[in-house]
C-alpha positions in Angstrom: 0.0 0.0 0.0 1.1 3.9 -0.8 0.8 5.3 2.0 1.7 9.0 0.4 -1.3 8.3 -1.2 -3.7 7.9 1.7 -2.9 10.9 3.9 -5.3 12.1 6.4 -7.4 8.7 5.2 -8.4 6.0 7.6 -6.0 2.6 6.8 -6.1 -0.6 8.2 -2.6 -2.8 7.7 -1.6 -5.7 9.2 2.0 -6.5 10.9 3.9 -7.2 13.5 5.6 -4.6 16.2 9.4 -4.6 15.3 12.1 -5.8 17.9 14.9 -3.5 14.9 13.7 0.4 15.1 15.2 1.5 11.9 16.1 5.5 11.7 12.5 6.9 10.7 11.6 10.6 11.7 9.4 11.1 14.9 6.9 13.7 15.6 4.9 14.5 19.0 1.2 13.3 19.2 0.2 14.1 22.9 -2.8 12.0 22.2 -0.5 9.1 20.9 2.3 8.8 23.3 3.6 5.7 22.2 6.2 5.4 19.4 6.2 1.8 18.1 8.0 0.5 14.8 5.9 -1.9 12.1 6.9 -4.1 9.6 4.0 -5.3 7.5 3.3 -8.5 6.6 2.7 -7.7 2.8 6.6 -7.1 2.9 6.5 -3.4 2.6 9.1 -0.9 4.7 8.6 -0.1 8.1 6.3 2.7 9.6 6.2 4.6 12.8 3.0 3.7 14.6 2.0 5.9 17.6 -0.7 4.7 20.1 -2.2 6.0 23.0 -1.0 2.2 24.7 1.7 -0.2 24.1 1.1 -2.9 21.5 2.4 -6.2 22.0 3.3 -9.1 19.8 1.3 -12.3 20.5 2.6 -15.5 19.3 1.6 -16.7 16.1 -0.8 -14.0 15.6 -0.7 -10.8 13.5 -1.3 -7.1 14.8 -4.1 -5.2 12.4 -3.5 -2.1 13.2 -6.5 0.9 12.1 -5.3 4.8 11.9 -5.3 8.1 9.9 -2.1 8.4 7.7 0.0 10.9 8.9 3.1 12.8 6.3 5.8 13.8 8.7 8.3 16.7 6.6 11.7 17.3 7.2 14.8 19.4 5.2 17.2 17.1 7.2 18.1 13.7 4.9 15.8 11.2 6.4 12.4 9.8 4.1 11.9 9.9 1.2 13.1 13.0 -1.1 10.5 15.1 -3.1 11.0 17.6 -5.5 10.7 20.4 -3.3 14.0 19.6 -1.6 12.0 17.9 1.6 12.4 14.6 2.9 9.0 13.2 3.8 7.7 9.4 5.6 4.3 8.3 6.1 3.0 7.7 9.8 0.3 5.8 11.2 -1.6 7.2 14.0 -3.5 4.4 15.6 -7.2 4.4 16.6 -7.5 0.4 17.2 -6.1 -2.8 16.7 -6.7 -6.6 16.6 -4.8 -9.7 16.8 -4.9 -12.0 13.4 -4.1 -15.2 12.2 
């Protein structure tokens, strides 16, 4: 999924919490304290999740995560370059989750 295309929508992707935290950028959600790193099962690059509670892994079950797509902007060298000269990544804010097979 392109997730640059789905700002400010309402996604649902499924995943498990990462033990590796790549390098993404962060921003501050006071609503959303929790910073948690995804990797989705469809194979795609990791996200930044943030959550209002910790999300655990369960054994041989999925996370299906639900949120609004956040863009996070930055002119430092971290995201993915647009023309412009910024470097942008594409957040998840999470409103719910479940546990899949």
């Amino acid at each position: 999924m392109q997730l640059k295309e789905k700002i400010g929508q309402n996604v649902s992707i499924v995943g498990k919490i990462s033990n590796i935290m790549w390098q993404h950028m962060v921003a501050y959600e006071p609503d959303y304290p929790e910073i948690l790193y995804f990797d989705p099962k469809n194979g795609d690059a990791q996200i930044v999740l943030y959550a209002k509670t910790q999300i655990e892994n369960k054994p041989n079950k999925y996370v299906k995560v639900f949120g609004k797509v956040k863009e996070i902007k930055s002119s430092r060298q971290k995201g993915q370059k647009i023309e412009d000269g910024d470097y942008r990544e594409y957040h998840l804010i999470v409103n719910r989750y479940e546990y899949v097979d």
